[in-house]
N, C-alpha and C positions, 0 to 999 in steps of 0.2 A: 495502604493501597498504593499501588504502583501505577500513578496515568501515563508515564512514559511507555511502558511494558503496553500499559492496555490498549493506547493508542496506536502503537507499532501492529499490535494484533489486528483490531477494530480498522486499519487501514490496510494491513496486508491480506486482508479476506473480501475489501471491497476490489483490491486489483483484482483476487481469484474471482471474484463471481461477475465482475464486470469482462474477462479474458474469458471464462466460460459462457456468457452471455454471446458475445462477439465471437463463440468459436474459434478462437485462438489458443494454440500450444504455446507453454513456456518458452519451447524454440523459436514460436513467430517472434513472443517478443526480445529474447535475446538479438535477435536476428535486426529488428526494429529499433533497439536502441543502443544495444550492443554491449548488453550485461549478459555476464554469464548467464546461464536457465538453473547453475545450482544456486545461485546467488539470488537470485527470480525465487527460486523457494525459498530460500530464506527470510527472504522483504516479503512473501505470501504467510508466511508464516508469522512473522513477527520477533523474526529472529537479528534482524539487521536494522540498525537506524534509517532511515531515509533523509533523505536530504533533500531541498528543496528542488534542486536540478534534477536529483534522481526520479522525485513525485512526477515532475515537468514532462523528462523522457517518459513518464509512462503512459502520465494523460496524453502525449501524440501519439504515441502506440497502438491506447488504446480508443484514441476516437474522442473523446471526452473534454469538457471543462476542468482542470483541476479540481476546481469544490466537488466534483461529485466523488471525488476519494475521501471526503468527508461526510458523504451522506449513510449519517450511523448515528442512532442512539448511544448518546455518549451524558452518564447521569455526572455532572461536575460536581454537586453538592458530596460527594463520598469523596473527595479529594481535600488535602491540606497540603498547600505548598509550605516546606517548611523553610523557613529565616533565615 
């Protein structure tokens, strides 16, 4: 199992549903924080790492706490960090 990959996922689908919630296009947020809107798909996707600054720009984006780009069932016990 990949928690990296999952996380990346499980976080860039709480930006999509938290930007659809708040009726915003990839463009507002491009426009709001100043990342590309294809790169916005990609971090919605789980295709790009994020980075702490990046999480940052998006919770003022999008209105939010940071923690709530963590609010997701996330089962840890299926994980093995390996040595």
């Amino acid at each position: 199992m990949d928690f990296d990959k999952d996380l990346r996922i499980l976080i860039g689908k709480r930006i999509s549903e938290i930007r659809v919630k708040n009726s915003q296009t990839q463009h507002d947020l491009e426009f709001l924080t100043g990342i590309d809107s294809a790169d916005i798909s990609k971090y919605e996707k789980g295709k790009r790492n994020l980075t702490i600054k990046t999480m940052i720009k998006f919770a003022i984006a999008l209105k939010i706490h940071p923690k709530e780009l963590f609010d997701f069932d996330f089962d840890i016990e299926k994980y093995k960090i390996d040595e």
